[in-house]
C-alpha positions as CSV (number, residue, x, y, z in Angstrom):
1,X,56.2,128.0,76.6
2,X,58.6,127.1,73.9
3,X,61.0,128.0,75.9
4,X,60.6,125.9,78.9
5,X,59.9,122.9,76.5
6,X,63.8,123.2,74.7
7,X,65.2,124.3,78.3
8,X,63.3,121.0,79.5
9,X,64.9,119.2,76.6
10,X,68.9,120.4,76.7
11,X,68.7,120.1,81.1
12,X,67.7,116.4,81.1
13,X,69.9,115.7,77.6
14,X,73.0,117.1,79.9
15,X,71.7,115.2,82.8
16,X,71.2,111.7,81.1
17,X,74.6,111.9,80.0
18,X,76.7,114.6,78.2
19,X,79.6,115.2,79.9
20,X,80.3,119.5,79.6
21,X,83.7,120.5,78.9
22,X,85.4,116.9,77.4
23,X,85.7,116.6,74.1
24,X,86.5,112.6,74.1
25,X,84.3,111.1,75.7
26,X,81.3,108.9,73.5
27,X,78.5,107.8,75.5
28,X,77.0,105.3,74.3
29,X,72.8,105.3,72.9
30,X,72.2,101.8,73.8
31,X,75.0,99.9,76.3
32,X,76.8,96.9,75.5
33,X,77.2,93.7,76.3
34,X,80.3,92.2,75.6
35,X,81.0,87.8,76.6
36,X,83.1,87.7,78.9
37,X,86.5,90.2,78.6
38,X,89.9,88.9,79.5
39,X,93.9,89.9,79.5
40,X,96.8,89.3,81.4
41,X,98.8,90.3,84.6
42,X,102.3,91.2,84.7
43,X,102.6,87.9,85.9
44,X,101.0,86.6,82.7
45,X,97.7,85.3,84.5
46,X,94.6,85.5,83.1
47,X,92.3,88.6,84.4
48,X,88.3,87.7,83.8
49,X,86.4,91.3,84.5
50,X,83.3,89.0,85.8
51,X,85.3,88.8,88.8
52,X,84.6,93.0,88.9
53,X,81.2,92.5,88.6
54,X,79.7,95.0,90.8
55,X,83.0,97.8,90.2
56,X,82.8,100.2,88.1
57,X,85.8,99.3,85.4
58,X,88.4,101.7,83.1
59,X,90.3,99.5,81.3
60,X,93.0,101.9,79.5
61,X,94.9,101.0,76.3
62,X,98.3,102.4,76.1
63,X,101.8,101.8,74.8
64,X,105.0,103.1,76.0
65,X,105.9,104.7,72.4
66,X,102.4,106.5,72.2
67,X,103.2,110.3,73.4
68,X,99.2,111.0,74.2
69,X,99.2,107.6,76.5
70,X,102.5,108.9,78.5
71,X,100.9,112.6,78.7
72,X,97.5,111.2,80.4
73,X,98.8,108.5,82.6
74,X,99.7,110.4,85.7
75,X,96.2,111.9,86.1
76,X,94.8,108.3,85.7
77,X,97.2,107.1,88.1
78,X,95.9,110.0,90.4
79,X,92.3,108.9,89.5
80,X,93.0,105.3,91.1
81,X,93.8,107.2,94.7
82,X,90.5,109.3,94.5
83,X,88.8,108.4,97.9
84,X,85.4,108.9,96.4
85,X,85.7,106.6,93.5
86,X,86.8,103.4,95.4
87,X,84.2,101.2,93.9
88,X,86.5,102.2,90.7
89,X,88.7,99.5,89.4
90,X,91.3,100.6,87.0
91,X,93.0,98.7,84.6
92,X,96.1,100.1,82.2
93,X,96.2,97.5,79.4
94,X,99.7,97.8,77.4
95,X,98.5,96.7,73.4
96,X,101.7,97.9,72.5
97,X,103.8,94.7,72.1
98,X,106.1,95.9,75.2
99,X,107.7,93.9,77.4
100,X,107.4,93.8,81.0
101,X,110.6,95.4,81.6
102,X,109.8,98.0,79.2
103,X,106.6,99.4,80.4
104,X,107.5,99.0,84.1
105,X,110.7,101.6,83.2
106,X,107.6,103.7,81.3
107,X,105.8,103.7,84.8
108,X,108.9,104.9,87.1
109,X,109.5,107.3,84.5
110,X,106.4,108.6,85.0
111,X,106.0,108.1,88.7
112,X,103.0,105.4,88.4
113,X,102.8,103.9,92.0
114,X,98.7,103.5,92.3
115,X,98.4,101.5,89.2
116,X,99.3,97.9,87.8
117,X,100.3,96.8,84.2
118,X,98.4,94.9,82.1
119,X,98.7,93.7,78.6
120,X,96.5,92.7,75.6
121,X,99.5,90.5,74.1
122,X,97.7,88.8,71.2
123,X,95.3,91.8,70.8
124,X,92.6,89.8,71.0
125,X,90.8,91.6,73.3
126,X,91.2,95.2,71.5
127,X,89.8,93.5,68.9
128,X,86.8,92.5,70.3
129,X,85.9,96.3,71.3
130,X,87.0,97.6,68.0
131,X,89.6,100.0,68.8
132,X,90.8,102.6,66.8
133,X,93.6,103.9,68.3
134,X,95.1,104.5,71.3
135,X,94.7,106.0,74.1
136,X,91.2,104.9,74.5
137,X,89.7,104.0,78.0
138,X,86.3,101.7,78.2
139,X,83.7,102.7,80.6
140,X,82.2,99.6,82.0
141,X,79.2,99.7,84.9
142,X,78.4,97.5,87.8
143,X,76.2,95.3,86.0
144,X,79.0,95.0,82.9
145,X,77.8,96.9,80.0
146,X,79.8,99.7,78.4
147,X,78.4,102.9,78.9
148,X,80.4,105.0,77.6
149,X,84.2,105.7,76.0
150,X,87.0,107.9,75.8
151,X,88.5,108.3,72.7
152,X,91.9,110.3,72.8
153,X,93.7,111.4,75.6
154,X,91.8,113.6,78.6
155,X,92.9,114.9,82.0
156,X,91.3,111.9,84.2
157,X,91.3,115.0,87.1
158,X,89.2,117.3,85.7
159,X,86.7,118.1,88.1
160,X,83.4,117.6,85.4
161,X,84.4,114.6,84.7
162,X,84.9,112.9,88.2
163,X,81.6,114.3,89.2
164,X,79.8,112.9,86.2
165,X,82.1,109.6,86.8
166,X,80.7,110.0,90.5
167,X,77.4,109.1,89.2
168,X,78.0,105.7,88.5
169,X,80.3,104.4,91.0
């Protein structure tokens, strides 16, 4: 009987949200609300997530000059053309102080074609999650609350974690 009851207790634990295999990723006790979250286009236009409301949102910090951020970003470009995630909206935000010019070179370097640039220019919104380095990508649900966080750099195609990514789209 003791048995069943810690079986019982590690299945729905690794069901409710543990993601096996990937080391990174924190998911979060109790989700959170932030007011609303902004940062800028290439084009330097505002970008409100409430218009996402309803997608499930990765916003990724990089920087050109951070080696991790360069070694993940093609699998998170491959992410943004997975044909079962396309209620996924991803957005790369540069907190780097680079240029345009600069971080389009580090996308065509890379062969980024799926993905868009964004910066975080005054910082203001790394800020307001409290980041503590980079690369770190923000989990955000449908309804807008973070549920979760990657802390470090991961293979976006690992198979474990698009399934378990699957589950909230």
């Amino acid at each position: 009987m003791r048995f069943i009851i810690i079986f019982i207790f590690f299945f729905s634990n690794a069901i409710a949200g543990e993601v096996p295999n990937l080391k990174n990723i924190v998911i979060n006790e109790k989700l959170k609300r932030y007011d609303d979250l902004t940062f800028l286009d290439a084009d330097n236009n505002q970008i409100s997530l409430k218009n996402y409301k309803g997608n499930l949102i990765l916003l990724n910090f990089w920087a050109t000059w951070c080696s991790p951020c360069k070694e993940e970003m093609p699998s998170l470009n491959n992410l943004q053309k997975k044909k079962d995630l396309n209620n996924l909206k991803i957005f790369p935000i540069n907190i780097g102080k680079d240029n345009l010019e600069k971080s389009l070179n580090f996308f065509e370097n890379l062969n980024i074609r799926d993905l868009k640039i964004y910066f975080d220019s005054p910082m203001s919104l790394a800020k307001k999650l409290q980041l503590r380095g980079i690369p770190t990508s923000i989990l955000i649900n449908k309804d807008g609350f973070e549920f979760a966080r990657i802390i470090g750099s991961i293979d976006f195609e690992n198979e474990n974690f698009i399934k378990w990514l699957s589950g909230y789209n």
